[in-house]
C-alpha positions in Angstrom: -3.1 -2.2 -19.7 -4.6 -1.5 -16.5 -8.7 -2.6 -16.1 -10.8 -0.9 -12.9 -14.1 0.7 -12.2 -13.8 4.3 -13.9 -13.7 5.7 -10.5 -10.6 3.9 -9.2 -9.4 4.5 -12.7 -9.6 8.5 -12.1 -8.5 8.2 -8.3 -5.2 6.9 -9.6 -4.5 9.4 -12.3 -1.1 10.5 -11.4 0.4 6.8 -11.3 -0.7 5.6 -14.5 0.1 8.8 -16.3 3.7 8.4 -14.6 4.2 4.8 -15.4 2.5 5.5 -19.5 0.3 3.0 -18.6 -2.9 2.4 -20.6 -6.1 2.0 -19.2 -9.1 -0.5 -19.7 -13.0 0.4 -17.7 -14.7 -2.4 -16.4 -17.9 -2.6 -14.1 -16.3 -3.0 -10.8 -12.5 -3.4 -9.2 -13.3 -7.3 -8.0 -14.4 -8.0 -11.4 -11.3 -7.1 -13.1 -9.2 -8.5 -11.1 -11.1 -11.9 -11.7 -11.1 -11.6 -15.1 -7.0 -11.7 -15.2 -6.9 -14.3 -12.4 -9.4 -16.9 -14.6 -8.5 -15.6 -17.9 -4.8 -15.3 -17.4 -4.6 -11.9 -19.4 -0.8 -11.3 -19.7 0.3 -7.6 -19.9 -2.7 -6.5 -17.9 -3.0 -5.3 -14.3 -6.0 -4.1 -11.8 -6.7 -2.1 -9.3 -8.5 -3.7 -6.9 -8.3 -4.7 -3.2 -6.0 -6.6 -1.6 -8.4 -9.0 -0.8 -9.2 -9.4 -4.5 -5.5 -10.7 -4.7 -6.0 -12.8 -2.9 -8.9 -14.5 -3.9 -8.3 -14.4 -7.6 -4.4 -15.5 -6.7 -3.1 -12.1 -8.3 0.5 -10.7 -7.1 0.2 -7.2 -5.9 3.1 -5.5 -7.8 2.5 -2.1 -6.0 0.0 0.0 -3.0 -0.9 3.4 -2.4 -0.8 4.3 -5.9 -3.9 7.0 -5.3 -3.8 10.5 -5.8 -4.8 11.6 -2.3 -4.2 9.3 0.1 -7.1 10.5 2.3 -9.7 9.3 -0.2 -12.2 7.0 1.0 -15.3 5.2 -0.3 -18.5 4.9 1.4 -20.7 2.4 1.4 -24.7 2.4 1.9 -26.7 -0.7 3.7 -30.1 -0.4 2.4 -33.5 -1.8 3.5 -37.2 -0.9 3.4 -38.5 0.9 6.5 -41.3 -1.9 8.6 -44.4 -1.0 8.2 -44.1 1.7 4.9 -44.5 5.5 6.2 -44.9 4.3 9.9 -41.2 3.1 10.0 -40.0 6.7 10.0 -38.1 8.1 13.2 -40.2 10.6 14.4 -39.3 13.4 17.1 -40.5 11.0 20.0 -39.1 8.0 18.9 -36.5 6.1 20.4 -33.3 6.7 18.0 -30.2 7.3 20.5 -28.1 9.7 20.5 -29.3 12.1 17.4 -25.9 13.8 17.2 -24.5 10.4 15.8 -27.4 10.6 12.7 -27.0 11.8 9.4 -29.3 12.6 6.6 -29.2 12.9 2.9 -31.2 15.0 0.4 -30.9 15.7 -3.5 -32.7 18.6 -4.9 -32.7 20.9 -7.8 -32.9 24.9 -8.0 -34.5 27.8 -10.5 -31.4 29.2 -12.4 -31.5 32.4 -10.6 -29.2 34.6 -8.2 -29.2 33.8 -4.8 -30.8 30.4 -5.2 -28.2 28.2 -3.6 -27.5 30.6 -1.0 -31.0 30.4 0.2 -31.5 27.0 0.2 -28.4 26.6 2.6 -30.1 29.1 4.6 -32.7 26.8 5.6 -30.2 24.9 7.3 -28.0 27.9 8.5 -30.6 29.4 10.4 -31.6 26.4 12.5 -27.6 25.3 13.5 -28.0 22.5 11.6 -24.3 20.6 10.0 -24.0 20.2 6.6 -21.8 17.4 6.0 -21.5 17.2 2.7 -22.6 19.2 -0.5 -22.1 17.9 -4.3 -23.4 19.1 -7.8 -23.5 17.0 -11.0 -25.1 18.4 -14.0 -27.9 17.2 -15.2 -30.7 17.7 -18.0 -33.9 18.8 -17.0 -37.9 17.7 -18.9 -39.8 20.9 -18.4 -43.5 20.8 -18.8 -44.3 23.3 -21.7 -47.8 23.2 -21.0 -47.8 23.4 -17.5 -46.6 27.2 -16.6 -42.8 25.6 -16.9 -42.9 22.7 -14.8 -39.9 20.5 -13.7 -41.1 16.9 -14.2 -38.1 15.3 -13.9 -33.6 14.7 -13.3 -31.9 12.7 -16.4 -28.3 12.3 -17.8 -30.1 12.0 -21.3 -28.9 14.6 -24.0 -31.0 17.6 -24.3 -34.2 17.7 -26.8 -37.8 17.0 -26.7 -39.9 14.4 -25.0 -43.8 14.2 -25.7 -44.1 18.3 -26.3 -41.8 19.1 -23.6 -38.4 20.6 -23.7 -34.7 20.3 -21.9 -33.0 22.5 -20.0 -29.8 21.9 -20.4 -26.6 22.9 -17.7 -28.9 22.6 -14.6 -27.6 21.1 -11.8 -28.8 18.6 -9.2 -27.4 19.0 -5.5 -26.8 16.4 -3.2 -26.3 17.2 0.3 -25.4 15.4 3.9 -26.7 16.9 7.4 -26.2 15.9 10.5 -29.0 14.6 12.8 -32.1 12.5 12.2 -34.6 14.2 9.5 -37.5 13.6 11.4 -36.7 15.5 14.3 -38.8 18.9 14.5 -36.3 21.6 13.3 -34.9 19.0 10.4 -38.4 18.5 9.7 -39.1 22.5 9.8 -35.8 23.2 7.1 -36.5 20.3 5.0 -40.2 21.8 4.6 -38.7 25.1 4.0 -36.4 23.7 1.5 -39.0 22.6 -0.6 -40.9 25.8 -1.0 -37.7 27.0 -3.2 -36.6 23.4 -4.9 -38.0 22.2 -8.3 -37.3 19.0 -7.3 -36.5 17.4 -4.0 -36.1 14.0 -2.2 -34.8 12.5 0.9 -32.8 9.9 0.2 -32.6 8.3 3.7 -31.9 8.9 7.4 -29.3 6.7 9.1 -27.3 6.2 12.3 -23.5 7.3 11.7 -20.0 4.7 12.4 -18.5 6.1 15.1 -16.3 3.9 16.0 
């Protein structure tokens, strides 16, 4: 039996279906791997890190067991902005070199044709990168008093909640741009965007690796 984080579970399909190998979710890779190395399961396995072999003295029987070996992971360092609203980058702040910045966004759209086309336009129009673009489905609380209303995203199963109703099969969009948000023309598309999005956020703008 083989414990991982769901995720590393599914990134690994193909080997364990190969090998008829059963399979075990758990909250993270480390953690798995720890609980074999201080539990001593016998007849389990992990998939983890290297370095969690090491630190949970585990033998690494195999590597490179992923589907697609050009999968990666990223990671997100996260802080508060100084000073609230007045740590945003605006157009005539010092942030380097804007090319090396990247933003993200999630939003939401009507369930009509043409919506997704124009809400890339925004972005089209004004040469600006998209990086990235993802979907996951999600349930959506309509107002039913309120001329329709979106109020808010949740994963919860469809219904009613205090008078209100659910869409269900709605989708939530997240998406990656190049370039610092708060510069003028990301500023200009991002205001644009939200004229045609039931819901909309910005999750964060951040200097790119580039090394």
């Amino acid at each position: 039996t083989i414990l991982s984080h769901p995720m590393a579970l599914a990134q690994c399909t193909n080997y364990l279906k190969r090998n008829g190998l059963k399979i075990q979710e758990e909250f993270d890779t480390a953690g798995s791997a720890k609980m074999i190395g201080e539990f001593g399961k016998v007849g389990f396995g992990a998939i983890a890190s290297k370095r969690a072999s090491i630190v949970y003295d585990l033998e690494v029987i195999e590597e490179g067991i992923e589907d697609d070996s050009e999968n990666y992971t990223r990671f997100f360092i996260l802080k508060k902005s100084e000073g609230g609203e007045s740590g945003r980058y605006g157009e005539d702040e010092d942030v380097g070199d804007r090319e090396h910045w990247k933003s993200s966004i999630v939003f939401t759209l009507k369930n009509e044709a043409g919506a997704l086309g124009r809400a890339l336009s925004v972005f089209s129009v004004l040469g600006i990168d998209l990086t990235k673009i993802e979907s996951r489905h999600v349930h959506t609380l309509v107002d039913s008093g309120n001329g329709g209303q979106f109020l808010e995203e949740t994963g919860e199963d469809g219904g009613r909640k205090n008078g209100n109703s659910w869409i269900r099969w709605n989708y939530i969009f997240y998406v990656d741009f190049k370039r610092c948000a708060y510069e003028k023309h990301c500023m200009y598309a991002l205001e644009n965007l939200k004229t045609i999005t039931p819901f909309y956020r910005l999750l964060g703008t951040y200097p790119m690796h580039t090394k």
